[in-house]
Every structure is written in structure tokens, then in C-alpha cells.
N, C-alpha and C positions, 0 to 999 in steps of 0.2 A: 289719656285723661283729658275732660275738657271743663275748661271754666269757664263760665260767664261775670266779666268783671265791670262794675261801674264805678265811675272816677264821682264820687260826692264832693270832693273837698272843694274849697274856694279857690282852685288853680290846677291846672295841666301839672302832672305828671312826665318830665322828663326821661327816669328810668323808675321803674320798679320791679324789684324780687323779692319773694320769699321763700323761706326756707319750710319746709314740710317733711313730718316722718310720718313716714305708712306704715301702720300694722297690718301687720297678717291677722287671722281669724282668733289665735290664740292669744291675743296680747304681744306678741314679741316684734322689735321693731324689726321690719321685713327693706325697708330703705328710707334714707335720708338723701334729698335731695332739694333743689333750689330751683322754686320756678321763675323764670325770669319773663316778664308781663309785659316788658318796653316800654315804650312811651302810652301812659292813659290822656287823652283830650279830657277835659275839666265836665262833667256832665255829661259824658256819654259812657255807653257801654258797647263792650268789644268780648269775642266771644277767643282763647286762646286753647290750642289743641297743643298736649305733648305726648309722645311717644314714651309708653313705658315700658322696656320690654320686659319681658321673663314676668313681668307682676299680672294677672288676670284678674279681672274688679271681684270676679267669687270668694277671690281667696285675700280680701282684704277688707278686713274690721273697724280699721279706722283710721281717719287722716287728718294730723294735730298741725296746727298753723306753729311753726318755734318762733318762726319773727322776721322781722324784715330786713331782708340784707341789702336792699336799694329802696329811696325814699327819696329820692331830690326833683325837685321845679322850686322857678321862683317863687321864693316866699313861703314856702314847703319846708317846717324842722324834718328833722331825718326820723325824729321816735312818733312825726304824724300817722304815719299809712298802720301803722301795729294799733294804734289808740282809737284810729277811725273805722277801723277792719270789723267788718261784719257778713259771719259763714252763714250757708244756706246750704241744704242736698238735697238734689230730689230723688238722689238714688237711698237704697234703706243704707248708706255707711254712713257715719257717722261723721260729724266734719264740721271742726273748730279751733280755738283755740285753749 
């Protein structure tokens, strides 16, 4: 799976994660897991690859943001990067919060 992410907020990005469930085509969640993003620079964008195995993007309906399980840099509350999070896809799945 690959993301393209850019750091908007008024500061770097120490560590960031979030948490994501996949559906499969039927509605049923097919996996829960945690992306972890790493450190974002304050205004740029970085493009993060992960490895999904056993999931093939055909047989998957849609991919729900549940929240962020890392949020910290100076000056950064922790419930910032959920409130600031804005999804985009340019594949046809679905993909938000």
C-alpha cells in the first residue's frame, strides 16, 4: 500500500501512526492494522510504502482512518494529526475517516 503524506501543521512531526481497517469487497473487516509514518518535516510531503501481504487491492472495498496512535512534535497535542487528517484516493476504494 502506498501513501502520500504531507505534514500541514504549524510544526514537524516527531513520530506519527495510524491505525486503519480494511475491508474486503463485502463489507467485513478483512484487517486492522497501524501505519506508522515516522517522523513528518513541517510542510513537506513524503511518499510511505507498506507491505500488505495476503490483502490484493481487488479484493478491497474500503480503508477507514480509526485514529491516531502517534501524534507528538514540539508544540503538537496528541488529538492534533486525527482533527487535521484529510483522506484523498486515487484508486476507486474508498478512503477516510
Amino acid at each position: 500500500m502506498t501513501f502520500v503524506v504531507h505534514n500541514g501543521l504549524s510544526g514537524p512531526l516527531d513520530k506519527s501512526a495510524f491505525e486503519m481497517v480494511i475491508f474486503n469487497g463485502d463489507g467485513l473487516v478483512e484487517r486492522m492494522t497501524v501505519f506508522d509514518f515516522g517522523a513528518l518535516p513541517e510542510g513537506k510531503t513524503v511518499v510511505r510504502q507498506f507491505e500488505m501481504p495476503n490483502v490484493a487491492c481487488k479484493g478491497i472495498g474500503r480503508i477507514l482512518v480509526n485514529g491516531a496512535k502517534a501524534c507528538t512534535g514540539e508544540g503538537i497535542a496528541p488529538d492534533t494529526c486525527i482533527g487535521a487528517l484529510k483522506t484523498d484516493s486515487k484508486a476507486e476504494i474508498p478512503f477516510g475517516s
